[in-house]
One Martini backbone bead per residue (centre of mass of N, CA, C, O) as a GRO file, in nm:
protein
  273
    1UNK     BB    1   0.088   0.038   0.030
    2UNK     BB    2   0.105   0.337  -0.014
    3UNK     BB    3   0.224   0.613   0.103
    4UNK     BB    4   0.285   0.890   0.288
    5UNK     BB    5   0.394   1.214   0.142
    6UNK     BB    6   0.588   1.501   0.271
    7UNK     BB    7   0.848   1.747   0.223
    8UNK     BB    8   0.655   1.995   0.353
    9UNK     BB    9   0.540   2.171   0.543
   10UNK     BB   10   0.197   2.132   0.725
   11UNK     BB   11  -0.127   2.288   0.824
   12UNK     BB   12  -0.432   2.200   1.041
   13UNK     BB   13  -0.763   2.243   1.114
   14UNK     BB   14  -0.930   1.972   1.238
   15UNK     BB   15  -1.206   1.785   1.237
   16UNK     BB   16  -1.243   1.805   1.557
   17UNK     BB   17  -1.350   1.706   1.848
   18UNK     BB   18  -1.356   1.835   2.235
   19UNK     BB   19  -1.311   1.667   2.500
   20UNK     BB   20  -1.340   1.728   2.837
   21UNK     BB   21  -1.162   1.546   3.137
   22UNK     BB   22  -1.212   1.594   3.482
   23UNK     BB   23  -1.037   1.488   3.789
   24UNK     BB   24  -0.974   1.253   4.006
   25UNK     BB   25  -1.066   1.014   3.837
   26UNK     BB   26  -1.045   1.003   3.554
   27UNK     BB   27  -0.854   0.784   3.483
   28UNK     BB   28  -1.011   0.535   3.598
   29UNK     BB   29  -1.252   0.588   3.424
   30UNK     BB   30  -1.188   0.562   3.154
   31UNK     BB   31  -1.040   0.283   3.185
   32UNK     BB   32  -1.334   0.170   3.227
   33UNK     BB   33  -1.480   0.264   2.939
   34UNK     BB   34  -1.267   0.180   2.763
   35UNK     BB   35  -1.034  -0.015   2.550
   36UNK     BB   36  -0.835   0.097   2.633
   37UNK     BB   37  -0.501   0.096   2.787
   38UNK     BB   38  -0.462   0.357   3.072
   39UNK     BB   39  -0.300   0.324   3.333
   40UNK     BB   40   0.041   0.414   3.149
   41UNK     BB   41  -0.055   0.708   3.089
   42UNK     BB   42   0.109   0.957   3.051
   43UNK     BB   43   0.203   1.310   3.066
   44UNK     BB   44   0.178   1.395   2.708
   45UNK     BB   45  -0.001   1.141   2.611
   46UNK     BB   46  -0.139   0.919   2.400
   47UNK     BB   47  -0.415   0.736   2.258
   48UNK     BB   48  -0.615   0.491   2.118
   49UNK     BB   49  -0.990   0.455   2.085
   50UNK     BB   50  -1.307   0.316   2.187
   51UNK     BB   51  -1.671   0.372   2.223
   52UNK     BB   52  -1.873   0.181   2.375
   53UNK     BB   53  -2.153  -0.002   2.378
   54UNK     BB   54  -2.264  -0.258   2.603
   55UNK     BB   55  -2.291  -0.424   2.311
   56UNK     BB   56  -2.053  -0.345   2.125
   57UNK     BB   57  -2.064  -0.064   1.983
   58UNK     BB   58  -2.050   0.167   1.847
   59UNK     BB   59  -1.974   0.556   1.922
   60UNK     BB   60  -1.647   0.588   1.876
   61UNK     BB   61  -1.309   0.714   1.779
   62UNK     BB   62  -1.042   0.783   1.990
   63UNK     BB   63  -0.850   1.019   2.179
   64UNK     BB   64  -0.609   1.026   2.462
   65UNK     BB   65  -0.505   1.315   2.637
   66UNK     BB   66  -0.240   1.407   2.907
   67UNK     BB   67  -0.209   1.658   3.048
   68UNK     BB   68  -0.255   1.607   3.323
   69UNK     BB   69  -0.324   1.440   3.571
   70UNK     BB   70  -0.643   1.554   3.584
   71UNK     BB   71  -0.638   1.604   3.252
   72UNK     BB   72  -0.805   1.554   2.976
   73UNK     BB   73  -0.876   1.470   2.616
   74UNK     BB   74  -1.144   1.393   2.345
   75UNK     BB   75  -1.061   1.315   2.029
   76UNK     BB   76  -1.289   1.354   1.737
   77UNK     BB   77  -1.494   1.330   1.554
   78UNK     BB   78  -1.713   1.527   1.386
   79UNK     BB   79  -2.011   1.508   1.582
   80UNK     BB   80  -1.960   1.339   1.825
   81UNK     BB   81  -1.895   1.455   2.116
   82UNK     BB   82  -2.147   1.473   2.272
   83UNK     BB   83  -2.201   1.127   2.226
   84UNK     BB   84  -1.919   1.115   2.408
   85UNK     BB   85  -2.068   1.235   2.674
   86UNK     BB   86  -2.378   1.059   2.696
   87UNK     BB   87  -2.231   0.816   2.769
   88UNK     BB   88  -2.002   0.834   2.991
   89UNK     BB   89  -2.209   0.927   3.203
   90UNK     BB   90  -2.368   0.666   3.228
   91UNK     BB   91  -2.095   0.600   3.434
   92UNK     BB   92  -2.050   0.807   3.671
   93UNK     BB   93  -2.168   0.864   3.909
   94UNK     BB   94  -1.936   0.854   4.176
   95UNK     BB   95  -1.744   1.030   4.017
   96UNK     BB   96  -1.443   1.245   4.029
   97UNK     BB   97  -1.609   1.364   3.722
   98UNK     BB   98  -1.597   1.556   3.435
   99UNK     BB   99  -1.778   1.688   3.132
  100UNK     BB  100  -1.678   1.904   2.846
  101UNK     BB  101  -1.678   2.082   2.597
  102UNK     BB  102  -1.463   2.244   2.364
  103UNK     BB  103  -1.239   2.504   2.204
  104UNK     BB  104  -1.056   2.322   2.177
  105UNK     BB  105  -0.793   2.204   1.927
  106UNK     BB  106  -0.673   2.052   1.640
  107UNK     BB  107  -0.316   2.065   1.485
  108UNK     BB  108  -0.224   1.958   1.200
  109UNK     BB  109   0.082   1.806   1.128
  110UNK     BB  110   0.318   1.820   0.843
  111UNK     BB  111   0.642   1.606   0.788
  112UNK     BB  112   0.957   1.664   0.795
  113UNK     BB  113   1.004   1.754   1.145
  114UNK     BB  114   0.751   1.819   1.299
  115UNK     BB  115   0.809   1.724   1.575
  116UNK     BB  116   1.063   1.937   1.594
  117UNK     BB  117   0.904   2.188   1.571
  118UNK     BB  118   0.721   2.129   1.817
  119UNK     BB  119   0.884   2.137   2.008
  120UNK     BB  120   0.799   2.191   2.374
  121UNK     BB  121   0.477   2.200   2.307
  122UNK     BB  122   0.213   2.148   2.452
  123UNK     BB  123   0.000   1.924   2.381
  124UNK     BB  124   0.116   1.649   2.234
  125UNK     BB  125   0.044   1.462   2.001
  126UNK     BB  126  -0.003   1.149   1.825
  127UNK     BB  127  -0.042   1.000   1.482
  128UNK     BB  128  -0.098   0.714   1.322
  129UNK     BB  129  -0.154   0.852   1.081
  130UNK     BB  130   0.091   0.900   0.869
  131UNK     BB  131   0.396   1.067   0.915
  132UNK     BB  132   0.623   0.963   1.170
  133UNK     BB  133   0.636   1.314   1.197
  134UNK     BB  134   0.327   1.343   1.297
  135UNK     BB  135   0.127   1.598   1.458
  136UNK     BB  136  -0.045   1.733   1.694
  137UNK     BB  137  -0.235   2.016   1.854
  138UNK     BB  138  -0.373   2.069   2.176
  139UNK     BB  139  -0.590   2.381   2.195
  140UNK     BB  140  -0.571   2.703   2.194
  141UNK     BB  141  -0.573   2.877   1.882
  142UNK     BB  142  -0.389   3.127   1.953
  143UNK     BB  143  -0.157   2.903   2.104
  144UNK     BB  144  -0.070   2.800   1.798
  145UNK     BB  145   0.120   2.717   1.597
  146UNK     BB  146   0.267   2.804   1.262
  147UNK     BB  147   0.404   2.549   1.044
  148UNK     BB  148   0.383   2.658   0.742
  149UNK     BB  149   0.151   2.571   0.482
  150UNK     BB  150  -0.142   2.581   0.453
  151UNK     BB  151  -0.453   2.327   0.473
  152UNK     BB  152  -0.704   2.203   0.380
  153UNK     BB  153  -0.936   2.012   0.449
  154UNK     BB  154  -0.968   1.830   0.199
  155UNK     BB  155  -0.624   1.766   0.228
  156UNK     BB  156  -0.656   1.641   0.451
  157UNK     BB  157  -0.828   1.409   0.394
  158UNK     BB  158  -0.663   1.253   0.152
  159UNK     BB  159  -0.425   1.209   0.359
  160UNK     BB  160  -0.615   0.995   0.528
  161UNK     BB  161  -0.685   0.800   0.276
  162UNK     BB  162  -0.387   0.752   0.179
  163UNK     BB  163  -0.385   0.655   0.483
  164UNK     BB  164  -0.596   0.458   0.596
  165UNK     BB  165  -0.812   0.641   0.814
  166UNK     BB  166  -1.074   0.627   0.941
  167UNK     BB  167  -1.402   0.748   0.985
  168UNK     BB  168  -1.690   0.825   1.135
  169UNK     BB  169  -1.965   0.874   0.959
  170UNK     BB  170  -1.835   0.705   0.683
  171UNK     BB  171  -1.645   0.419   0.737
  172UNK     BB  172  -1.779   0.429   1.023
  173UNK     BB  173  -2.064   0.336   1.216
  174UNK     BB  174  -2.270   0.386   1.379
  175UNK     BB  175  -2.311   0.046   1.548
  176UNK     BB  176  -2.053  -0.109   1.465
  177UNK     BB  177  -1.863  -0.340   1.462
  178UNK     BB  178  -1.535  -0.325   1.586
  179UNK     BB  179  -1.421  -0.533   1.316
  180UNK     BB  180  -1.521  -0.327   1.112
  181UNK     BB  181  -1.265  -0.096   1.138
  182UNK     BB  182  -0.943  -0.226   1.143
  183UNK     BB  183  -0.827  -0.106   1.441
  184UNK     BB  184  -0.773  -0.273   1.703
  185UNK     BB  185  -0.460  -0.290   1.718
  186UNK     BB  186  -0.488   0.024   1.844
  187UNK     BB  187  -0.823   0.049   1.993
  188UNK     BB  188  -0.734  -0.244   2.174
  189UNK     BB  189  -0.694  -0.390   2.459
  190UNK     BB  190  -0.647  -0.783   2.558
  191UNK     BB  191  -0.562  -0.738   2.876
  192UNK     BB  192  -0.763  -0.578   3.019
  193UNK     BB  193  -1.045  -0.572   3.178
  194UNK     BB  194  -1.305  -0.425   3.192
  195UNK     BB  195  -1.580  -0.309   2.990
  196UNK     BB  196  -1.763  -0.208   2.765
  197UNK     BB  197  -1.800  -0.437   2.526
  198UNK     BB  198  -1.594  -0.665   2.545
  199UNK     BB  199  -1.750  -0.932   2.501
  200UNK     BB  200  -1.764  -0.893   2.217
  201UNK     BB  201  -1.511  -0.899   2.133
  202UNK     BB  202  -1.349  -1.133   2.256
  203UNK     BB  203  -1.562  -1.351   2.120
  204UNK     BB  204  -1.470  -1.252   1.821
  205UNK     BB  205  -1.136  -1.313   1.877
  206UNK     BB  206  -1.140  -1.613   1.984
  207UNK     BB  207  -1.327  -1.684   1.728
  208UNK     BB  208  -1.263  -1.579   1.472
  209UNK     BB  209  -1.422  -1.335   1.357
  210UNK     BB  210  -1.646  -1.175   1.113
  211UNK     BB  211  -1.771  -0.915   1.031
  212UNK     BB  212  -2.007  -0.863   0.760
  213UNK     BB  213  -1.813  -0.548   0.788
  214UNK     BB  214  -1.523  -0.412   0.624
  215UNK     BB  215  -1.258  -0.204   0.617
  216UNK     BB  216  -1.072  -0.112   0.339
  217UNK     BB  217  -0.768  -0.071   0.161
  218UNK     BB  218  -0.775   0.063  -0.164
  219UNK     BB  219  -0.687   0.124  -0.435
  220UNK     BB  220  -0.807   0.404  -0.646
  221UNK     BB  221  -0.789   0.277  -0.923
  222UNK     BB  222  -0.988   0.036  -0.867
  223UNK     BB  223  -1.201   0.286  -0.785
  224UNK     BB  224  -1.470   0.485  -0.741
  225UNK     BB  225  -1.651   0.709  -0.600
  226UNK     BB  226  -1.834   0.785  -0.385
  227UNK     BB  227  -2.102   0.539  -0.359
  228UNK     BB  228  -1.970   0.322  -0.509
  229UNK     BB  229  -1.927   0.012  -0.628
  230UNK     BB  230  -1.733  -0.265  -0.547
  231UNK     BB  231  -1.604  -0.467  -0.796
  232UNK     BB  232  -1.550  -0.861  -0.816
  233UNK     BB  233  -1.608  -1.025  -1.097
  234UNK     BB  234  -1.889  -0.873  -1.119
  235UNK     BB  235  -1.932  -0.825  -0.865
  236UNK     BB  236  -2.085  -0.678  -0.527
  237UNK     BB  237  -1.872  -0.591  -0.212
  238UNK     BB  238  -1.892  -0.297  -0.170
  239UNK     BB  239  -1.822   0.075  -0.071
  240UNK     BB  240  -1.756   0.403  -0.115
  241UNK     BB  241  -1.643   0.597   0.163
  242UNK     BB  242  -1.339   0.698   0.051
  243UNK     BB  243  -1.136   0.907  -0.151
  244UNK     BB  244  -0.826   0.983  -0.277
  245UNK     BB  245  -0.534   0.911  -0.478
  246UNK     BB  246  -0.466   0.695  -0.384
  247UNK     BB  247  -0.674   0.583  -0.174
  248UNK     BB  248  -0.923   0.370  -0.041
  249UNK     BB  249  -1.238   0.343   0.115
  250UNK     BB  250  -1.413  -0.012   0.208
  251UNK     BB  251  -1.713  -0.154   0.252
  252UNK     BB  252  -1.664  -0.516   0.263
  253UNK     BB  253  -1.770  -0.759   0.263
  254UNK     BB  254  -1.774  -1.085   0.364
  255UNK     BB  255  -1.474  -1.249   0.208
  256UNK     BB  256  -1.366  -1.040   0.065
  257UNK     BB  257  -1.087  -1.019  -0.212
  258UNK     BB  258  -1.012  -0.709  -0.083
  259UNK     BB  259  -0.786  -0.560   0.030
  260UNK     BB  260  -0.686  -0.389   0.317
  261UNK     BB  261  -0.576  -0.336   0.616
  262UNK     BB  262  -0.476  -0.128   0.834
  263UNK     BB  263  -0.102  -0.023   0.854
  264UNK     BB  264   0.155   0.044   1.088
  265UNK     BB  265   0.486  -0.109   1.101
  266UNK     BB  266   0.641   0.156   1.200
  267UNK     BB  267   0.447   0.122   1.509
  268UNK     BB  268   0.534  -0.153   1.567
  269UNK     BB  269   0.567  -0.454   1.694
  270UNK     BB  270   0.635  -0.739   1.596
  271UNK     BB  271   0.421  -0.904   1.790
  272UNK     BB  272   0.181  -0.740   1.587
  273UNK     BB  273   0.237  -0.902   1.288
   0.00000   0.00000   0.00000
């Protein structure tokens, strides 16, 4: 699968969604709530997970990131933000946790050395997608850096999907069984303990089962735009959800044998290859 290219540095205000979540409580609540083990994240750090519904549907593919100790926020898809704070709430109970939308964005660059121009500056999160030294900065937009040329959003979608990213509300569906996502080996950890929506998962990757619908990537030359069908040897297999320049995403029926999951080798350690 061709890889995401940038050579200058680049750009973009994200189309994400900011939950902000503080509290004494907040580590313990979020690792109790999400499908990631988030035991172990530090102050700086950020982590992606899923946020399930207790039947194991989605609701949400989000990041988490650790401002200081007790102060996190959950970037998501655009339009998200609401309803990953509506599902969180119902399991606040006495737990000493806030949440509300925040007016904080997302700051996503891009290029080689994109990491070492950030340098320095604080709510640095890490991107799975895109090239390796790309990251974001969550913050208020007037103290966000602005380094290199301007980016459309437009062309910031076109390198999520040339690099392979699903986004929730396009390629993944609310509701879609978390198999269906393409990423569980980035957004579930399946050593940590219990969480809603848990048995779902577990239940279908003990038994190697495979959701009715899988998200892959597919080069774009091999399919039509968004909304059309892709075909294979005459049949209709899946729906193009997403098309770049370089690659698309399609929505695939089970069994079918096109294109590929999701991947970032040189993100993973071997023992996850």
């Amino acid at each position: 699968m061709p890889g995401l290219q940038v050579d200058s540095l680049a750009w973009c205000d994200a189309p994400r969604d900011v939950v902000l979540v503080q509290g004494d409580d907040a580590a313990e609540f979020l690792h109790s709530q999400l499908a990631q083990d988030l035991k172990t994240l530090a102050v700086g750090s950020s982590a992606y997970s899923l946020l399930l519904e207790p039947t194991g549907h989605v609701v949400a593919l989000l990041r988490v990131t650790r401002h200081v100790d007790t102060v996190f926020t959950l970037d998501t898809d655009s339009g998200l933000g609401d309803a990953v704070i509506a599902r969180l709430k119902k399991f606040v109970l006495r737990s000493k946790v806030a949440m509300r939308r925040s007016e904080w964005i997302v700051r996503s660059y891009f290029g080689t050395g994109a990491n070492v121009a950030c340098g320095g500056v604080a709510s640095i999160a890490s991107r799975w997608w895109g090239g390796v030294d790309d990251v974001d900065i969550i913050g208020e937009s007037a103290t966000l850096p602005v380094i290199g040329t301007a980016m459309s959003q437009s062309d910031y979608d076109v390198r999520r999907v040339d690099a392979g990213w699903p986004v929730v509300g396009r390629d993944i569906e609310v509701g879609d069984l978390p198999a269906t996502t393409g990423v569980l080996r980035v957004a579930v950890s399946f050593s940590k303990g219990c969480y809603p929506g848990q048995e779902l998962v577990e239940r279908m990757d003990s038994r190697g089962s495979s959701a009715p619908v899988q998200v892959v990537v597919v080069p774009a030359s091999e399919v039509g735009d968004v909304g059309s069908a892709a075909i294979v040897d005459g049949k209709e297999v899946g729906i193009v959800s997403s098309r770049g320049t370089l690659n698309a995403l399609v929505r695939v029926k089970r069994g079918a044998e096109v294109g590929e999951l999701w991947v970032r080798p040189d993100r993973f350690s071997e023992s996850l290859l």
